[in-house]
C-alpha positions in Angstrom: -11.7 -35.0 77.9 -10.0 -31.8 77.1 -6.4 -30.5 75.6 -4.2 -30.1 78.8 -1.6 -27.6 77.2 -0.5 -25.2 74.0 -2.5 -23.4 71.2 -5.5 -25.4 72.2 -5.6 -25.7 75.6 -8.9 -26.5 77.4 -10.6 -27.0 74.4 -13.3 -30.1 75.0 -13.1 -32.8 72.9 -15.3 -35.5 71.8 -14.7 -39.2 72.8 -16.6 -42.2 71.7 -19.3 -43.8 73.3 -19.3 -48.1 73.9 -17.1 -49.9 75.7 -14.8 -50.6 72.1 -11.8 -47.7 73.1 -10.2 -47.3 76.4 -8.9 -43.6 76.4 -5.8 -42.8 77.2 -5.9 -41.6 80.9 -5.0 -37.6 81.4 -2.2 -38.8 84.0 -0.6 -40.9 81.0 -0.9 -38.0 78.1 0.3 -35.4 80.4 3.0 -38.0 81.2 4.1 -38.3 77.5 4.2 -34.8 76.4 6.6 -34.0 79.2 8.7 -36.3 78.1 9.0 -34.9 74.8 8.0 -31.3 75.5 11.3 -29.7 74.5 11.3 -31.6 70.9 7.4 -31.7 69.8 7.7 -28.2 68.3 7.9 -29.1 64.3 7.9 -32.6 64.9 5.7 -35.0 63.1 3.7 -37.3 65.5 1.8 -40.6 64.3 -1.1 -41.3 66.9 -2.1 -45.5 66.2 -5.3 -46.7 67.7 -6.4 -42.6 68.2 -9.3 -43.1 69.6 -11.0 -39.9 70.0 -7.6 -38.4 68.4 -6.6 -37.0 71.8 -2.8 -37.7 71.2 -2.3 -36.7 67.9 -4.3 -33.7 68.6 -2.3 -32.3 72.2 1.0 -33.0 70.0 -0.5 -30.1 67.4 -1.7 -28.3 70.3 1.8 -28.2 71.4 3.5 -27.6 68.2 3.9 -30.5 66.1 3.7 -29.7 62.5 1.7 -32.7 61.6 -0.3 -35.8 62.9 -1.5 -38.5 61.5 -4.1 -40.2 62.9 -5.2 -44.0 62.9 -8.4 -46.0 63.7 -11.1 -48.0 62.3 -13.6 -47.9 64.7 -16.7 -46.6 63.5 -17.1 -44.6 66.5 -13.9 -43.4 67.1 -13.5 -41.9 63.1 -16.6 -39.8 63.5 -14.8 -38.5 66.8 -12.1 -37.7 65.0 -13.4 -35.7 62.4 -15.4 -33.9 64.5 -12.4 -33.1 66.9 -10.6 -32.0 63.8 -12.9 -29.9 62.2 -13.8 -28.0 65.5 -10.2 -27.5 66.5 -9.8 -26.2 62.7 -6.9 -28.4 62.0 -7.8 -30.2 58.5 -4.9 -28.6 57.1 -2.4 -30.2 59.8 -4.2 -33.4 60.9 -5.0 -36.5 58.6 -7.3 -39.4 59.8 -6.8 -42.9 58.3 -9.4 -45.3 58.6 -7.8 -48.3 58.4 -6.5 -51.5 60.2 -3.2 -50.3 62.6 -1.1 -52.5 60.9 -2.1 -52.4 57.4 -1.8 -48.5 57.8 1.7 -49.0 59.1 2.9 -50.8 55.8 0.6 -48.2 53.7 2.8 -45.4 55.4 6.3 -46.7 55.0 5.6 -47.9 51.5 4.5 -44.6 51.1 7.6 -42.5 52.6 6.2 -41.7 55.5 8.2 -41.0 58.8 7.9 -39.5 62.3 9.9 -38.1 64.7 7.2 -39.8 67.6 4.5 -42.9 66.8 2.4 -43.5 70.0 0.3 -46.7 70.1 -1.9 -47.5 72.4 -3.8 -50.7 70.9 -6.4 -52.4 73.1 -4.6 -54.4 75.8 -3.4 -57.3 75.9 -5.4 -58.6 72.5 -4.1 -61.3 70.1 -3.3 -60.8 66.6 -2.6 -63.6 64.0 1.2 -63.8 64.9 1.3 -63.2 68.7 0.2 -59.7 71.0 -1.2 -57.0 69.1 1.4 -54.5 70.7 4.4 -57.6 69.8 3.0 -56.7 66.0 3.0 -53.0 65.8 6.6 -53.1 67.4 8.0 -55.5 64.7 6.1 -53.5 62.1 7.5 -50.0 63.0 10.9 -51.5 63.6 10.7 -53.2 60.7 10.6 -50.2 58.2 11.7 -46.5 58.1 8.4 -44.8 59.7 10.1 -43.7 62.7 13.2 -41.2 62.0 16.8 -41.5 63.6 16.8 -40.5 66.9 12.6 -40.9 66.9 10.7 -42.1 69.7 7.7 -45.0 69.4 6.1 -45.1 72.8 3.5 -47.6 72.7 0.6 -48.1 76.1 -0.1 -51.7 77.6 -1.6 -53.5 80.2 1.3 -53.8 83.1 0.8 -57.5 82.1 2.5 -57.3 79.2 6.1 -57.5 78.1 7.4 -55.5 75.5 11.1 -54.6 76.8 13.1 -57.8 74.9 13.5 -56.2 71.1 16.8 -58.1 70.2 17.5 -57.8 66.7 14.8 -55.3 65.7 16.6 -52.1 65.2 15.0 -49.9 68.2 16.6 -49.7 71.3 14.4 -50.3 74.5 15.0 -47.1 76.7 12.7 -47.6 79.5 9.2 -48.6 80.7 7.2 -46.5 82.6 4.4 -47.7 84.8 1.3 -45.6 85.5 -1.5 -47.8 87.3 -2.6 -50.6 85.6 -0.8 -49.2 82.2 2.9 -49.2 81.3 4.4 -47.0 79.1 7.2 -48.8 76.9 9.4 -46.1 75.1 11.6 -47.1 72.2 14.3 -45.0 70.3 15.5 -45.5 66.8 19.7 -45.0 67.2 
């Protein structure tokens, strides 16, 4: 896996081993950062589930000012820091190692907000309270993490359905499908 475009571009990056995190497929992230290619530059980007970091890490290839990345995989955070530390980017980059959702509320209790969250949580998986992706919808909708006029596009299974958010304070803009994955954007109005 590699950084398609910007300050960074085909620089190799590390991805975990194990079957525990499906990585975002090139087609997909090239996908998103056309979509908001014309508004990454200075714009803070929250990457949830990261993975090897690849989001986060192409949006402050591209420009973004910051991005803060999330995972608790063991696998996945030692990815991380190593992508970090070889792409020299302590300074813009944080890793949190905890729980998507607990990190959410940790965030937004803590003032956080971003002009784009992407979210790509395994697919299809169960929480306590219904679909993971269900959760982390309600969760960023529910508090001030994504700014006015901010995007949250979050990755699922085309089995899914994520485009009926009456009542939550994000409008659905559109879904995108890409294989077996759909992207569902939402915009804070």
């Amino acid at each position: 896996m590699h950084i398609f475009s910007g300050t960074f571009k085909r620089r190799v990056l590390k991805t975990p081993r194990g079957e525990s995190t499906r990585p975002t497929t090139g087609m997909v992230r090239q996908a998103v950062f056309n979509m908001i290619q014309h508004s990454i530059e200075g714009a803070k980007f929250l990457d949830l589930f990261a993975g090897s970091g690849a989001m986060g890490l192409e949006a402050l290839s591209r420009g973004a000012v910051s991005a803060v990345l999330v995972e608790n995989g063991k696998y996945a955070v030692n990815c991380i820091e190593d992508n970090i530390k070889s792409l020299e980017v302590v300074s813009r980059a944080r890793l949190i190692r905890k729980d998507c959702l607990k990190a959410i509320k940790s965030l937004a209790e803590g003032g956080d907000s971003f002009d784009f969250i992407y979210a790509d949580p395994p697919y299809l998986e169960e929480s306590k309270n219904g679909l993971l992706s269900h959760e982390v919808l309600k969760a960023v909708a529910s508090g001030s993490l994504l700014k006015k006029g901010g995007l949250l596009i979050i990755e699922e299974d085309r089995k899914a359905s994520l485009d009926e958010v009456e009542g939550l304070g994000l409008q659905f803009v559109e879904m995108r499908p890409f294989g077996k994955s759909v992207l569902y954007i939402f915009q804070n109005t």
